[in-house]
ZATOR-287720 format. One record per atom (N, C-alpha, C): residue in one letter; y, x negated, z negated. Coordinates in pm, whole numbers, plus 50000, padded with zeros to 5 digits. Each point is the difference from the previous one (the first is absolute). Layout:
<sites>
AYXZ...
</sites>
This chain:
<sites>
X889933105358848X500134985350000X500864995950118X501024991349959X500884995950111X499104988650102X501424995350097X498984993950090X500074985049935X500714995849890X500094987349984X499214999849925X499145006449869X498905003049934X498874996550074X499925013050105X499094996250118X499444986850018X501444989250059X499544991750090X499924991049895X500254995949817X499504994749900X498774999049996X499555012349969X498185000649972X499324997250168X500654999750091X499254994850129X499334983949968X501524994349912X499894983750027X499324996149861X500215010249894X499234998449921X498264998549989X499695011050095X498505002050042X499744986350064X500784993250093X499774990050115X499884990649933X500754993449862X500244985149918X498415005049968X499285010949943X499185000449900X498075000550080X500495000650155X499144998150049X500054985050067X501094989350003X500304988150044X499094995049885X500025008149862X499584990149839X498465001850030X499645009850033X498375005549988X499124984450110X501074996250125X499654997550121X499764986049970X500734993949899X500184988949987X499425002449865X499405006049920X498914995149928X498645004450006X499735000250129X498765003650028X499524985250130X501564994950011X499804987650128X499464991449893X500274996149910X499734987749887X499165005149900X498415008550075X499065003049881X499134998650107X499114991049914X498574995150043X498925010850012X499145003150131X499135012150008X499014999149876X499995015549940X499135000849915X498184999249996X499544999349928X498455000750004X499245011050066X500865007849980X499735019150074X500494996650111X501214994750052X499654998050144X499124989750061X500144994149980X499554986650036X497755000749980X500005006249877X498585008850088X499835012350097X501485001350037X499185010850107X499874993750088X500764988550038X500084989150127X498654995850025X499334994649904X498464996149998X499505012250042X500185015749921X498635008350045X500325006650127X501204994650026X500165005650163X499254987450083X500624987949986X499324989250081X498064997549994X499635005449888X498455000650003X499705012050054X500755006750076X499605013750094X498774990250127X500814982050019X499434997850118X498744990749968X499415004549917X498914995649945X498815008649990X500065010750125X498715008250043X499074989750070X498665005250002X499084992050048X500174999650164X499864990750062X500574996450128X498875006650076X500755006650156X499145004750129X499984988850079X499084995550054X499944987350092X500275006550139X500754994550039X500585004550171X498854994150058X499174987549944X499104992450121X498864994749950X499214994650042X498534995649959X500214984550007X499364996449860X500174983049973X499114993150121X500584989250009X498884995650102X499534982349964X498944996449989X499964987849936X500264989250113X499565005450141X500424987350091X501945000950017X500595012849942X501664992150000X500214995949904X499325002549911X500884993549837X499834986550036X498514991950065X500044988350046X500754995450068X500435007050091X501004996750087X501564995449968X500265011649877X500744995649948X500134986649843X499305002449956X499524990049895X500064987050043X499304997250140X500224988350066X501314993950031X500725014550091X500854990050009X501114998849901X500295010349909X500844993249829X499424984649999X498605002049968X499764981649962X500564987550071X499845004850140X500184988950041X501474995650030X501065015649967X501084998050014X500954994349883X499215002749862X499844988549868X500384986450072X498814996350004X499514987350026X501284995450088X500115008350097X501134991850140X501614997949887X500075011649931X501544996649969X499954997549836X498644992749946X499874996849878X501224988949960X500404989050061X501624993349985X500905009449960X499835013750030X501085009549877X499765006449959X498754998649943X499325004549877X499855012049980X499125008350129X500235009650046X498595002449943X499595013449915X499275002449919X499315014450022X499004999649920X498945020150066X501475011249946X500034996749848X501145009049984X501185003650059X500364992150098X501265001250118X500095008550071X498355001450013X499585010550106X499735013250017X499765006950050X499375010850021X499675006550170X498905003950083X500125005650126X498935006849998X500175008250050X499265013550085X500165002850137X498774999750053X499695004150124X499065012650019X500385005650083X499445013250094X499774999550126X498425004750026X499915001250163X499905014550024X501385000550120X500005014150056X499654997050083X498894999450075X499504999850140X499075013549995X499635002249896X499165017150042X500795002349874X501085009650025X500885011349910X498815004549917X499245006250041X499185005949942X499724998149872X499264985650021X499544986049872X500874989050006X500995005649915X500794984749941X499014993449916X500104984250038X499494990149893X500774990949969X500084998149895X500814987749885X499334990749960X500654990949963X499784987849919X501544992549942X499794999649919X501184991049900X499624990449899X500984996049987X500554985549898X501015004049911X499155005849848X501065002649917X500825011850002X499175010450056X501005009450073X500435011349939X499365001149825X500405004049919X501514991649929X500004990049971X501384995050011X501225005949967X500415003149893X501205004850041X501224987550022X501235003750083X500834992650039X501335009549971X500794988849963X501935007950072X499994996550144X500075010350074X499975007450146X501384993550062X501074995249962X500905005450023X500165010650179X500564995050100X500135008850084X498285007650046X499474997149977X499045008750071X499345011549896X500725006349883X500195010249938X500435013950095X500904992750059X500775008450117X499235010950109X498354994650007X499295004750102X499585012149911X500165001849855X499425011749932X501305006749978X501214997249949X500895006450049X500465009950087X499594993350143X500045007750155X498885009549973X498744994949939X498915016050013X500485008749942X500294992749869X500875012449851X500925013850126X500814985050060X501245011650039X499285012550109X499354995850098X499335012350107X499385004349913X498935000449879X499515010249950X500955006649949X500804999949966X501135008849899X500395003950162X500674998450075X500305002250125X499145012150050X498715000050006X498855012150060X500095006949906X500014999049883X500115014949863X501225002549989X501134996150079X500955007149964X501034997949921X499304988449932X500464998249820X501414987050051X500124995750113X501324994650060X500695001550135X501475002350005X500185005850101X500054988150136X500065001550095X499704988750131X501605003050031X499974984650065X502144998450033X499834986250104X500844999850081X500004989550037X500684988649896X500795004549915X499914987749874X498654993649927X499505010249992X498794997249930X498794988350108X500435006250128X499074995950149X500194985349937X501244998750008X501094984949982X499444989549929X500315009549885X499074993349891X498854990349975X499035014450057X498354993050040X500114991050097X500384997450058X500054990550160X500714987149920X500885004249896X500574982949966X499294994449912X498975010549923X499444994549879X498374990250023X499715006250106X498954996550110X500334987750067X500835003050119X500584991050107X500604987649954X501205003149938X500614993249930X499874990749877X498745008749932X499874997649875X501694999049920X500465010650022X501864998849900X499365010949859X500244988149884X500195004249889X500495010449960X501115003950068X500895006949953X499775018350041X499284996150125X499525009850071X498635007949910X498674991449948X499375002849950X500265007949828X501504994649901X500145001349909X500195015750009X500715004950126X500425013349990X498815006450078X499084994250038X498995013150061X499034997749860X499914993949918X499525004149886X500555007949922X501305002049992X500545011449905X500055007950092X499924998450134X499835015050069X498425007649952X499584996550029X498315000849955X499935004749853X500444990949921X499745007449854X500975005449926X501375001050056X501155005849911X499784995549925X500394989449969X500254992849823X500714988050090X501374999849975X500654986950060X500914994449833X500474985650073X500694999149898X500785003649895X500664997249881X501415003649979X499664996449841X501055007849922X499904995749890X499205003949901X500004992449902X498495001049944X500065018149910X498445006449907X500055009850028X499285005849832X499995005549948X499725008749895X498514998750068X499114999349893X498694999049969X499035010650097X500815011949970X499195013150076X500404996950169X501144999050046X500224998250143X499334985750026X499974995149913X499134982950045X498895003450057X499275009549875X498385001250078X500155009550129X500935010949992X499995008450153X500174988450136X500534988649976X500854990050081X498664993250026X499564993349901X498354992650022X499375004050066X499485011349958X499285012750081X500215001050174X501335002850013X500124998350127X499694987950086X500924988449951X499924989150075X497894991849993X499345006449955X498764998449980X499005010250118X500845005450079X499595011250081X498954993850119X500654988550033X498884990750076X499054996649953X499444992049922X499414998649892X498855009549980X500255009449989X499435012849971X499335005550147X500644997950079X499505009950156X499004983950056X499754986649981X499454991749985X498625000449890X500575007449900X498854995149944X498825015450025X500925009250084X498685010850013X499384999750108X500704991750060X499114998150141X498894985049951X499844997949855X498634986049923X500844989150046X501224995450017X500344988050027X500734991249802X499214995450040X499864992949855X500604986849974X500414996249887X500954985349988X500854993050048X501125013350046X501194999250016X501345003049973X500834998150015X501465005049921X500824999250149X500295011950012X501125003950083X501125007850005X501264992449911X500695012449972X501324994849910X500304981950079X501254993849949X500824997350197X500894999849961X500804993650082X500004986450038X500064995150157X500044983850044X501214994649966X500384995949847X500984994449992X500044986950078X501844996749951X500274987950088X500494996949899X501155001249935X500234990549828X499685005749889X499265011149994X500175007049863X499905012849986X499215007549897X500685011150006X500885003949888X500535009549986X500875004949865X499915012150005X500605006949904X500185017449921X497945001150002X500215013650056X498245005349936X499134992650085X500594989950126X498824993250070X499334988849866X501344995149997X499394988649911X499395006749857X500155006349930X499045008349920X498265002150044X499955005550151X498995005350043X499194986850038X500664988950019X499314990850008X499434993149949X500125002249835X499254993449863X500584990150001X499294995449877X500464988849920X499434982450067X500374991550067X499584995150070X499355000250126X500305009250058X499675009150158X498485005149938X499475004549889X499135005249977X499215010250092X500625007750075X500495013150041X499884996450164X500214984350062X500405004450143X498745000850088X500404998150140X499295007650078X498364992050030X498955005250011X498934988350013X499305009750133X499124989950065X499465004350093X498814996249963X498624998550099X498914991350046X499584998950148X499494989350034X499465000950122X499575008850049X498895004749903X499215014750071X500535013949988X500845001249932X501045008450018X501015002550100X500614988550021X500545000950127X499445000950144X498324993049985X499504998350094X499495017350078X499845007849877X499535011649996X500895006150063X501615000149926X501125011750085X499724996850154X500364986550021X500024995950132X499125005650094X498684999349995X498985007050061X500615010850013X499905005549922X500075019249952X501034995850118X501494996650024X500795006450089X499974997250170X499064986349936X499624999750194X499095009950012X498695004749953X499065008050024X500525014550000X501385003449986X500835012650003X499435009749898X499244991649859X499525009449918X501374999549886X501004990550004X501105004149888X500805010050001X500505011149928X500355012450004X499435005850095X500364994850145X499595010150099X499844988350153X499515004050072X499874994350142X501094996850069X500985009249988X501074998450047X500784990949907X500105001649900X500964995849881X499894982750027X498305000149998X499294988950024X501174988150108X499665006150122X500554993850070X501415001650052X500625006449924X501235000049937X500514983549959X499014995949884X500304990349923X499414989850066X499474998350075X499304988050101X501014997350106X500755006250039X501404997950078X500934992849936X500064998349834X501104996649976X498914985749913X498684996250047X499574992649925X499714991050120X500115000750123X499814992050154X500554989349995X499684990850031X500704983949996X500194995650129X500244990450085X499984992950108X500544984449943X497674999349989X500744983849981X500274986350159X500005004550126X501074994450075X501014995849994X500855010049919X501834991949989X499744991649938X501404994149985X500174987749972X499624993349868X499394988949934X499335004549901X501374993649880X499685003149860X501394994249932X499385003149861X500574994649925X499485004949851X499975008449948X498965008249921X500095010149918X500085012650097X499464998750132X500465013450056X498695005450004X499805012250041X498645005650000X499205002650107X501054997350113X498934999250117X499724988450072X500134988749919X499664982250062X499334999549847X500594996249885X499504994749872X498655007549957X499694994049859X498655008149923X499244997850142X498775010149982X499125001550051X500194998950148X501135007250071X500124998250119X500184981050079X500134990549909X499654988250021X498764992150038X499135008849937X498364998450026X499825008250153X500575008250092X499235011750055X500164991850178X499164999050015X499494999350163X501115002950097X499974998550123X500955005350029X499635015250103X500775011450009X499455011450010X499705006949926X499994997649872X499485004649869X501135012149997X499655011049936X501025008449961X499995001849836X501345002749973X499995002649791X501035006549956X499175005449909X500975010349914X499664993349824X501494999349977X500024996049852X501195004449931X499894994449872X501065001349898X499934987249943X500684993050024X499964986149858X500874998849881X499844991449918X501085000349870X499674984049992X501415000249920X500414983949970X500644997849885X500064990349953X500934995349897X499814986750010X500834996049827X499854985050020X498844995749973X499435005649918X498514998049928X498775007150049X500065011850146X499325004650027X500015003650149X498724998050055X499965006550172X498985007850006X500115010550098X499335011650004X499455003150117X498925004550057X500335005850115X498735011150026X500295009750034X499205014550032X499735003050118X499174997650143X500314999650090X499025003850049X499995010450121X498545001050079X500564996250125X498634992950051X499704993350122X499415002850075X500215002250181X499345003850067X499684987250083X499014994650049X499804991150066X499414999950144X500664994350123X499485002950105X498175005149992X499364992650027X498634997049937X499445013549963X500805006849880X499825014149976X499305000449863X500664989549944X499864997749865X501235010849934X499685005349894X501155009749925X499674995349863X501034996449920X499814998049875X501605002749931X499655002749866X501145002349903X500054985049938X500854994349980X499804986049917X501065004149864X499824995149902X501165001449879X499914987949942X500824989249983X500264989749917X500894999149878X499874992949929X501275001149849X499654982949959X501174994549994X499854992549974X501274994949888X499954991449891X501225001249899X500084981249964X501065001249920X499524981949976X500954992450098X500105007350154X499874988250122X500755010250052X501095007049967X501135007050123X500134994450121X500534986549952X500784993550119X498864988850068X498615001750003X499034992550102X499625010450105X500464999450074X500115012850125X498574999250094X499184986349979X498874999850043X498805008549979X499935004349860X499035000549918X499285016550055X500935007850005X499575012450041X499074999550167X501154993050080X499355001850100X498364987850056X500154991749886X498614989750044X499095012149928X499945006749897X498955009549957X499825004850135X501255009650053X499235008350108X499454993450131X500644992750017X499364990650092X498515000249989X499484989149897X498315002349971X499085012649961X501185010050012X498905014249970X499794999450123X501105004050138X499685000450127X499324993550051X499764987249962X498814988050073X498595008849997X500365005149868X498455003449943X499385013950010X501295007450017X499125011250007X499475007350151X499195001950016X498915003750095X500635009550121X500304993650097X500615005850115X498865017450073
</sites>
């Protein structure tokens, strides 16, 4: 065979995989995939391990002050379903105690997905199963610190190898599912229950296999709960997430200083750090949107109060009050 033969059937092969590529972009996921998506996502529907012991004088604590924080910002029609919070007292590691409001709940997380992310990544990090770079360092520090979108989109496909691109033949779909479900899965064996972790923090959209993976009306995206989050959180101050070290690994890049200057939407003046004493020390993660504020935060208080606080609130993005008058009246109330 000459070389112009040759380089025929090269471009021949290439048009006929351009045809395959582009009719597999404009076909709707099948029923065979699209149930494996479910029987992978009901992986996180094991019966839950409680990190902590219910406690009826915080659920009061908290119950109270949801109500009365109703009542204060009822002019915007600020409602139980808006809500959700969980509290934890770490003052004896030993015996965590809880109380929540709704804390089964599920919610769209947006940024504070990110804090399971960062565990995802150091556990894969201690087994081996990803390699450590100062790109990667980069990464975690912007997805955390920063909270940058863009930063988090790629330490999720670092984590599960399944990144974008174009859409995919039925059999590589489910290998692709499979993967990007890898969180999901290392979540739901450690009993963490009624959550979805395992879309990207978009900013306009997604397209090719994101937007596929994301179902049919965001069917598919990411959900959290209070007590879920409230749970990781503990776990990594108490240096029980992956590891002790790992632990406080991720508490370095979760440190706030709410002193500076304070300004909107930032994480070490806004959310919760608005409520905190002064001297107070905090470590958080918050998330925002237009329709939603978040905030995940443990608190150390001169006094020698230690608590995890988790709020979710939806409905009311842009009332910047609302998070921090909750925490405000937990602190009045809870028992120095």
């Amino acid at each position: 065979m000459n070389e112009k033969m040759r380089t025929q059937r090269r471009r021949d092969a290439e048009v006929e995989r351009e045809k395959q590529i582009l009719s597999f972009s404009f076909s709707p996921p099948t029923s065979a995939s699209l149930g494996l998506c479910v029987l992978l996502l009901c992986l996180a529907l094991v019966p839950s391990t409680k990190a902590q012991s219910p406690d009826d004088g915080l659920k009061k604590i908290v119950n109270d002050a949801v109500a009365q924080t109703i009542d204060q910002f009822k002019d915007q029609k600020l409602k139980e379903s808006d809500l959700a919070v969980t509290l934890i007292d770490l003052r004896d590691p030993n015996q965590p105690r809880s109380g929540s409001f709704r804390g089964d709940a599920g919610f769209y997380p947006a940024s504070v997905v990110k804090l399971f992310y960062l565990t995802a990544a150091h556990r894969w990090l201690e087994d081996g199963r990803l390699k450590d770079s100062d790109e990667l360092r980069r990464g975690l520090r912007d997805m955390i610190v920063d909270s940058t979108n863009d930063a988090t989109n790629w330490i999720l496909e670092a984590v599960t190898d399944a990144g974008n691109g174009p859409l995919l033949d039925e059999a590589e779909w489910a290998k692709w599912v499979e993967k990007r479900n890898a969180i999901n899965r290392y979540f739901a064996s450690m009993g963490y229950t009624g959550i979805n972790t395992c879309q990207k923090t978009f900013i306009e959209g997604p397209y090719g296999r994101d937007k596929l993976f994301l179902g049919q009306g965001g069917s598919n995206r990411n959900k959290l709960t209070t007590d879920a989050t409230a749970r990781l959180l503990s776990e990594i101050v108490l240096g029980k997430a992956v590891s002790a070290d790992r632990s406080k690994q991720m508490m370095e890049l979760l440190k706030r200083d709410p002193t500076t200057k304070p300004s909107t939407d930032n994480q070490n003046t806004d959310f919760t750090a608005r409520a905190l004493p002064k001297d107070a020390k905090l470590w958080c993660k918050s998330g925002w949107t237009s329709t939603a504020r978040h905030d995940a935060a443990y608190v150390e208080l001169p006094d020698g109060r230690k608590f995890v606080l988790v709020t979710f609130t939806v409905n009311h993005g842009r009332e910047r009050e609302i998070l921090p008058t909750i925490a405000r009246k937990i602190i009045a109330a809870l028992p120095a």
